[in-house]
N, C-alpha and C positions, 0 to 999 in steps of 0.2 A: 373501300367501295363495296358497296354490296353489290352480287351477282347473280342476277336472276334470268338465268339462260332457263333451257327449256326442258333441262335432265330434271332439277328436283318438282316443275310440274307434273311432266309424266310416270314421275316415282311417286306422287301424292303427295310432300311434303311441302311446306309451306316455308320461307326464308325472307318474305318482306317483314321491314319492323326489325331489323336484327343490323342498322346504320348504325353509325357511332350517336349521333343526335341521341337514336331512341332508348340505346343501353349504358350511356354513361351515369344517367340519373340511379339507374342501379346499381350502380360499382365505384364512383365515383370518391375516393378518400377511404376505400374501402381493402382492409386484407383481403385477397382473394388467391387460393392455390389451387394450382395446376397440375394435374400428376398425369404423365406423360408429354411432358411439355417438347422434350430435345427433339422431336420432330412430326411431320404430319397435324390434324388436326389440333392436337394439343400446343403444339409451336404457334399455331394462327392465332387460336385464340386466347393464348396467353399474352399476345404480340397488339393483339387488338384490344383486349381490355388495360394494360399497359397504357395503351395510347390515350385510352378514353380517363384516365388520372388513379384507375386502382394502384396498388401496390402487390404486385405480383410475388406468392411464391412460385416457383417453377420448382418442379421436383422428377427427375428421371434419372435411370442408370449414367447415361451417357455426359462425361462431364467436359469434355472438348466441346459439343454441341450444346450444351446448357453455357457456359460460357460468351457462346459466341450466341447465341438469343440474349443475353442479358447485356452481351456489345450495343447490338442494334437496337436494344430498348433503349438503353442507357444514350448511346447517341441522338435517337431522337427526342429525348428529354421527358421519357418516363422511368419509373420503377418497377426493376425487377431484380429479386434476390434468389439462389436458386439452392438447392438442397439434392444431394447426389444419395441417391437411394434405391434397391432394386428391393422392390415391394416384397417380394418373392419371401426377403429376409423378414419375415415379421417380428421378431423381436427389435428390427432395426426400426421396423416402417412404427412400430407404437411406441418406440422412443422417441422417434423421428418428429413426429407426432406432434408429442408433449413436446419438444421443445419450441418445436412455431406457437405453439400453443404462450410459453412461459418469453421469449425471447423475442415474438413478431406482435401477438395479439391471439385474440378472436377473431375467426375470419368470417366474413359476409355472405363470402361464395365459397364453394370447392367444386370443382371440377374434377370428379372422378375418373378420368378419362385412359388412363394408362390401363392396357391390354397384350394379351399374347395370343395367339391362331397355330393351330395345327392343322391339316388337312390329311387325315388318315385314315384309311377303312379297319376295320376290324383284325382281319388275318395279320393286317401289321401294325397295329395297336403295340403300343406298349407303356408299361406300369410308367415310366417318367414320363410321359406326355400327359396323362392323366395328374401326375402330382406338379406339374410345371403349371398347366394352366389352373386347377383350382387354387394352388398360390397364386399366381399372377392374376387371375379374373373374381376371384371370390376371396379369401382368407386375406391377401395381403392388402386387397383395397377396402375390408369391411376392417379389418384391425389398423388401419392408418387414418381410416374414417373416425371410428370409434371418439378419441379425445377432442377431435376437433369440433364433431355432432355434439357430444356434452358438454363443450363449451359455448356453440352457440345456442342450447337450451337451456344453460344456467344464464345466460343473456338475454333469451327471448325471444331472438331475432335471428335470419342465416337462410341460407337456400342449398344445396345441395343437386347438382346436375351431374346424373351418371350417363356417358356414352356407352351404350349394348346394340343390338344384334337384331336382325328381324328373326334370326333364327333360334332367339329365345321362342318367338310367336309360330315359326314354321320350321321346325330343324329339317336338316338336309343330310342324308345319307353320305360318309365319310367325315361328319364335323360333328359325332355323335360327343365327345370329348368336348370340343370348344361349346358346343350349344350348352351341353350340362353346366360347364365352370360358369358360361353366363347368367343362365338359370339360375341358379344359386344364390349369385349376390341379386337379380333382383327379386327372386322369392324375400330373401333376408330384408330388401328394402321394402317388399308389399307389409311384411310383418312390425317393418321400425316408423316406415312413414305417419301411420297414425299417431305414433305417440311422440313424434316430430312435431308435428303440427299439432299436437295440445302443446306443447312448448314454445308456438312458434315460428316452427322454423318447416322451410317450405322441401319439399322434393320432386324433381322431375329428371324423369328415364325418357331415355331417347332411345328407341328401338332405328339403327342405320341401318340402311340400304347397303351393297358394296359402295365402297369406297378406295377411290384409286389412291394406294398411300405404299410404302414400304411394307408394309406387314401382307396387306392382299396381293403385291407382286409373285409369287409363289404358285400363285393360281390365278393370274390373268390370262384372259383369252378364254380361261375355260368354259365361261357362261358366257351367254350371248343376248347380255341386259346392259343397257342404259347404268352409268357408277357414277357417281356423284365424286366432285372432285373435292378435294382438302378445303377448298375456299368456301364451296357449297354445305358442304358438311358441316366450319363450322358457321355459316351464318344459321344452318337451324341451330346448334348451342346458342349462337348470340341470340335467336329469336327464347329459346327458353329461360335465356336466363332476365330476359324482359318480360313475360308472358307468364311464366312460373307453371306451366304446364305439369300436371301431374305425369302424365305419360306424353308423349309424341312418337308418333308410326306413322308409316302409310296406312292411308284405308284396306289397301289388298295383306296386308300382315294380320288385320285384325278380322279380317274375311276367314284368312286361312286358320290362324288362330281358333274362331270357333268353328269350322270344319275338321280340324284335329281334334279337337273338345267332342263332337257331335259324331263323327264317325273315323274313329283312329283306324279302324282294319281296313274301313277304303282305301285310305291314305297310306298303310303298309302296302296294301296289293300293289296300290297303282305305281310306288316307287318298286316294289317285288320284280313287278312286271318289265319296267324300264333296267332293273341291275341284270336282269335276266338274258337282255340282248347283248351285253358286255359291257353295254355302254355306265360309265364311272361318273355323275355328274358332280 
């Protein structure tokens, strides 16, 4: 069932068109992987394209929970196969890789959705948080990408949907770390997407809102904004992977977005200003 409460209106995000009806014609007999699958957004919607007659890989650390997603697929009379991987490993993630590649197929879709969050300020930065997340947000999901993206250019055809951050668009004081690793992989997708698509094969980023999930728990409460829930989250994936949107944001990300483009040192003062009171947001 799609859900269209009244949180991703007032986030500006769009989730009509993301029914089973409208995205099975897309996925439908199709290899389709999932990285981050064993919970939150990535569980849904590998759980919903499942339903709609793909052939799900699932791929996450956690393999008590990939297991038990692949029960409930499996019970209700779709496919899903799962593959126990912590991206982090890149030598594992571009073996990893190549073998769906050589043992499952070509896939249609990938869903790059597996991520890690820090929330730390500076004075207590440290050197592993910065090499956790650029492995987890950038290196380990562009090198697991890699074989699968070349295979579906040496075929012609293929979509690519990454889950990121509004705070690629407006980073936020204390997630100086997590915005960069974000950064990163979609800089790297700004630079692959065109030669994607001479081949082909389509790409869309999805810049999210919070969203209420395991990983944002850590820092709930702390903002006093409207979070889109797991279900919400992903009917906009399902909307993109029907719609093939090159990006999707809210309007107000791409506001801020060229207000940090247009004048960065306002935008330093006016957080300056705000760290200045004590206040940590």
């Amino acid at each position: 069932m799609v859900r269209r409460g009244w949180v991703p209106a007032v986030l500006g995000l769009r989730t009509h068109g993301s029914g089973p009806d409208r995205v099975r014609p897309s996925v439908m007999g199709q290899v389709v992987v999932v990285t981050g699958a064993s919970r939150g957004i990535g569980w849904v919607v590998a759980r919903r394209l499942a339903a709609v007659g793909a052939h799900v890989v699932a791929v996450a650390r956690s393999e008590d929970r990939l297991a038990r997603l692949a029960a409930q697929v499996r019970a209700a009379g779709g496919v899903l196969e799962y593959r126990v991987l912590d991206l982090r490993d890149t030598d594992r993630a571009a073996a990893e890789a190549e073998d769906v590649v050589t043992t499952v197929g070509a896939p249609g879709l990938l869903v790059a959705n597996a991520g890690h969050s820090v929330h730390r300020y500076l004075e207590d930065g440290r050197l592993d948080d910065v090499d956790r997340l650029v492995r987890a947000n950038y290196t380990g999901p562009a090198v697991f990408a890699l074989p699968l993206l070349r295979e579906m250019a040496r075929r012609g055809s293929g979509h690519l949907v990454t889950t990121s951050t509004v705070q690629v668009d407006v980073p936020l004081p204390g997630w100086s770390a997590y915005s960069a690793s974000k950064t990163a992989f979609d800089a790297w997708l700004a630079g692959a997407a065109p030669e994607l698509r001479a081949a082909g094969v389509a790409v869309s980023s999805i810049h999210l809102p919070r969203v209420t999930t395991t990983m944002s728990a850590p820092t709930a409460g702390r903002y006093r904004v409207p979070e889109l829930s797991v279900d919400q989250a992903a009917d906009v994936v399902c909307r993109a992977v029907v719609t093939r949107a090159r990006r999707v944001r809210p309007w107000w990300a791409g506001a801020g977005r060229a207000l940090v483009d247009a004048a960065p040192g306002v935008v330093d003062a006016g957080w300056a200003a705000v760290l200045r009171t004590g206040r940590r947001p």
